[in-house]
C-alpha distance (Angstrom), angle and dihedral (degrees) to the residues before:
residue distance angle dihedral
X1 . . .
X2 3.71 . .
X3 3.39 136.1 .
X4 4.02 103.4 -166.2
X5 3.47 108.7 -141.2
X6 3.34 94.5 -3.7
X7 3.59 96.6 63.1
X8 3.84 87.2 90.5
X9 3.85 101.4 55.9
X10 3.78 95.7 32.1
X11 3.74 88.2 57.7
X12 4.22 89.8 53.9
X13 3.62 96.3 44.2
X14 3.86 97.4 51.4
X15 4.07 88.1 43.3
X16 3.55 106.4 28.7
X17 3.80 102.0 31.3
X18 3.64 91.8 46.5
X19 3.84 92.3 61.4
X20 3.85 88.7 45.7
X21 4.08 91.9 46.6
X22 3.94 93.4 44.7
X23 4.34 90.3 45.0
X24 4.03 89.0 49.4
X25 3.66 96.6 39.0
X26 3.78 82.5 57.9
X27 3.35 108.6 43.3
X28 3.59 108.4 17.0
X29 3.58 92.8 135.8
X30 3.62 92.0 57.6
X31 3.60 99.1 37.6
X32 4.18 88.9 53.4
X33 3.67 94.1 74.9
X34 4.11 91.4 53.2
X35 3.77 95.8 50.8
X36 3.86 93.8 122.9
X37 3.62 99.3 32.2
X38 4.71 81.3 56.0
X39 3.77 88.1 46.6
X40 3.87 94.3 56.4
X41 3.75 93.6 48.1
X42 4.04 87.1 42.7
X43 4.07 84.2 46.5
X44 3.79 95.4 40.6
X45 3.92 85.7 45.7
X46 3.94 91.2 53.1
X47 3.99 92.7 47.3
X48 3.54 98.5 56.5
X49 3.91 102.6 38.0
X50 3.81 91.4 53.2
X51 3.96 83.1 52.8
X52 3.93 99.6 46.4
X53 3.77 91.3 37.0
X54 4.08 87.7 54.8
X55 3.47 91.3 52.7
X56 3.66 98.8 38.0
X57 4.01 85.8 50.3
X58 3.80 98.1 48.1
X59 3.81 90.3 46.4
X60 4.18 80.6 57.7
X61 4.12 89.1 -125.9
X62 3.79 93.0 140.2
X63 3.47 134.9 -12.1
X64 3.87 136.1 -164.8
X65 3.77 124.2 -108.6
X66 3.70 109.4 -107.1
X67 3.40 90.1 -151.1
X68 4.16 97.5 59.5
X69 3.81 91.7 37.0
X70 3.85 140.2 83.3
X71 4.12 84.4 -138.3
X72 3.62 96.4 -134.5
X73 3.72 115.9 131.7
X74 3.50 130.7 -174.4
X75 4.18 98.2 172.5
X76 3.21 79.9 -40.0
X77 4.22 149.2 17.6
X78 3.93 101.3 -66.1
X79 3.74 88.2 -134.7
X80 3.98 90.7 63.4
X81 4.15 90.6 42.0
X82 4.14 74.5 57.4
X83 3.39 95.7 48.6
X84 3.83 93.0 50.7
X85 3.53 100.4 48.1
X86 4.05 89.1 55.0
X87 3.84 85.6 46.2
X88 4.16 92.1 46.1
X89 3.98 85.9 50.9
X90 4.15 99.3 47.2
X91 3.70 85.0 44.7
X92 3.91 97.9 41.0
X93 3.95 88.6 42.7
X94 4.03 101.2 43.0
X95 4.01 89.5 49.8
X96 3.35 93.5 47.1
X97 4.04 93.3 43.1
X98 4.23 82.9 53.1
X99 3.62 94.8 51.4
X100 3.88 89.0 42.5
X101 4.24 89.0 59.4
X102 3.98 95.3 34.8
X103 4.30 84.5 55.9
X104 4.06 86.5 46.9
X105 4.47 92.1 48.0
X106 3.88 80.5 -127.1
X107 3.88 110.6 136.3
X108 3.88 104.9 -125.9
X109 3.69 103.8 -143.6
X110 3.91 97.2 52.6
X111 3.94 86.4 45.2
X112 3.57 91.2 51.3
X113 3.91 100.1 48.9
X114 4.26 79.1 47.0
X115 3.42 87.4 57.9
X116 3.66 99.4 42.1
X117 3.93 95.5 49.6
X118 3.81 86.0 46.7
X119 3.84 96.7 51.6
X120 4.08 86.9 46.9
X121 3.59 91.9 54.7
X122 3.33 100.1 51.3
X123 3.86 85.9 47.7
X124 4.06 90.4 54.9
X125 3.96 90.2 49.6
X126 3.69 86.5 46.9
X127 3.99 83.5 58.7
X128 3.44 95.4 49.8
Protein backbone atom coordinates (compact mmCIF):
# COMPACT_ATOMS: atom_id res chain seq x y z
CA UNK A 1 0.00 0.00 0.00
CA UNK A 2 1.10 3.47 -0.75
CA UNK A 3 0.19 6.59 0.23
CA UNK A 4 2.00 8.97 -2.45
CA UNK A 5 3.18 11.79 -0.81
CA UNK A 6 1.88 10.93 2.15
CA UNK A 7 3.80 7.93 2.59
CA UNK A 8 6.42 10.09 4.38
CA UNK A 9 4.29 11.72 7.15
CA UNK A 10 1.94 8.79 7.59
CA UNK A 11 4.92 6.66 8.34
CA UNK A 12 6.09 9.38 11.35
CA UNK A 13 2.79 9.82 12.79
CA UNK A 14 1.95 6.07 13.25
CA UNK A 15 5.74 5.53 14.64
CA UNK A 16 6.71 8.62 16.12
CA UNK A 17 3.40 9.96 17.39
CA UNK A 18 2.52 6.74 18.85
CA UNK A 19 5.55 6.80 21.21
CA UNK A 20 4.71 10.46 22.06
CA UNK A 21 0.76 9.57 22.59
CA UNK A 22 1.53 6.33 24.69
CA UNK A 23 4.51 8.49 26.98
CA UNK A 24 1.82 11.43 27.58
CA UNK A 25 -1.08 9.25 28.06
CA UNK A 26 1.05 7.84 30.85
CA UNK A 27 2.48 10.39 32.49
CA UNK A 28 0.70 13.39 31.67
CA UNK A 29 0.64 14.49 35.08
CA UNK A 30 4.25 14.38 35.31
CA UNK A 31 5.07 15.56 32.01
CA UNK A 32 2.65 18.90 32.68
CA UNK A 33 5.07 20.53 34.91
CA UNK A 34 8.04 20.20 32.09
CA UNK A 35 6.06 21.69 29.26
CA UNK A 36 8.64 24.48 28.58
CA UNK A 37 11.66 22.71 29.49
CA UNK A 38 10.04 19.71 26.24
CA UNK A 39 9.40 22.68 24.00
CA UNK A 40 13.06 23.93 24.13
CA UNK A 41 14.49 20.54 23.40
CA UNK A 42 11.58 20.13 20.62
CA UNK A 43 12.68 23.89 19.52
CA UNK A 44 16.41 23.30 19.91
CA UNK A 45 15.77 19.94 17.98
CA UNK A 46 13.98 21.87 15.05
CA UNK A 47 16.88 24.60 14.83
CA UNK A 48 19.61 22.43 14.28
CA UNK A 49 18.08 19.70 11.93
CA UNK A 50 16.86 22.35 9.49
CA UNK A 51 20.63 23.54 9.63
CA UNK A 52 22.43 20.07 9.22
CA UNK A 53 19.79 18.89 6.79
CA UNK A 54 20.58 22.22 4.58
CA UNK A 55 23.96 21.48 4.53
CA UNK A 56 23.74 17.84 4.19
CA UNK A 57 21.22 18.58 1.16
CA UNK A 58 23.31 21.18 -0.67
CA UNK A 59 26.39 18.96 -0.32
CA UNK A 60 23.87 16.32 -2.37
CA UNK A 61 24.50 13.53 0.60
CA UNK A 62 20.88 12.40 0.57
CA UNK A 63 17.95 13.61 -0.83
CA UNK A 64 14.16 12.96 -0.36
CA UNK A 65 11.99 11.16 -2.86
CA UNK A 66 9.79 13.60 -4.56
CA UNK A 67 7.45 11.18 -5.02
CA UNK A 68 6.84 10.25 -1.01
CA UNK A 69 7.22 13.90 0.02
CA UNK A 70 5.15 17.13 0.25
CA UNK A 71 8.53 18.93 -1.26
CA UNK A 72 8.57 21.72 1.04
CA UNK A 73 11.84 22.44 2.67
CA UNK A 74 12.69 24.74 5.17
CA UNK A 75 16.62 23.49 5.83
CA UNK A 76 15.17 20.64 5.47
CA UNK A 77 11.85 18.41 4.13
CA UNK A 78 9.03 19.69 6.55
CA UNK A 79 7.98 16.14 7.03
CA UNK A 80 11.50 15.27 8.68
CA UNK A 81 11.41 18.83 10.83
CA UNK A 82 7.96 16.81 11.90
CA UNK A 83 9.49 13.84 12.53
CA UNK A 84 12.12 15.45 14.80
CA UNK A 85 10.05 17.44 16.87
CA UNK A 86 7.92 14.13 17.81
CA UNK A 87 11.33 12.44 18.33
CA UNK A 88 12.77 15.68 20.52
CA UNK A 89 9.44 15.33 22.67
CA UNK A 90 9.49 11.23 23.33
CA UNK A 91 13.08 11.73 24.08
CA UNK A 92 12.75 15.04 26.12
CA UNK A 93 9.60 13.50 27.94
CA UNK A 94 10.88 9.75 28.68
CA UNK A 95 14.25 11.24 30.25
CA UNK A 96 12.62 13.51 32.12
CA UNK A 97 9.79 10.87 33.25
CA UNK A 98 13.14 8.55 34.40
CA UNK A 99 14.68 11.20 36.34
CA UNK A 100 11.20 12.09 37.78
CA UNK A 101 10.92 8.16 39.34
CA UNK A 102 14.80 7.81 40.17
CA UNK A 103 14.20 11.39 42.48
CA UNK A 104 10.91 9.56 43.99
CA UNK A 105 13.18 5.81 44.83
CA UNK A 106 10.24 4.33 42.77
CA UNK A 107 11.55 1.74 40.20
CA UNK A 108 10.15 2.94 36.79
CA UNK A 109 9.37 -0.20 35.01
CA UNK A 110 7.17 -1.81 37.82
CA UNK A 111 5.43 1.71 38.13
CA UNK A 112 4.84 1.82 34.61
CA UNK A 113 3.27 -1.72 34.07
CA UNK A 114 1.08 -0.38 37.47
CA UNK A 115 0.08 2.28 35.58
CA UNK A 116 -0.61 0.56 32.42
CA UNK A 117 -2.83 -2.27 34.02
CA UNK A 118 -4.58 0.55 35.91
CA UNK A 119 -5.33 2.74 32.84
CA UNK A 120 -6.67 -0.65 31.02
CA UNK A 121 -8.96 -1.33 33.70
CA UNK A 122 -10.51 1.62 33.90
CA UNK A 123 -10.86 1.40 30.07
CA UNK A 124 -12.68 -2.22 30.42
CA UNK A 125 -15.14 -0.72 33.14
CA UNK A 126 -15.61 2.11 30.83
CA UNK A 127 -16.84 -0.72 28.32
CA UNK A 128 -19.04 -2.19 30.53
Amino acid sequence: MTFGIFSFIVTIIIFAGTAVLIEWTLAFKRLKKYVKIIGVVATLGFIGTAIAESVALNWRTWYYSQGKTFGIYFGAAAENLIYIIFVAVAVASATLIWSDYEQDGKPLLKTTVEQIQDKFRKWLRMKK
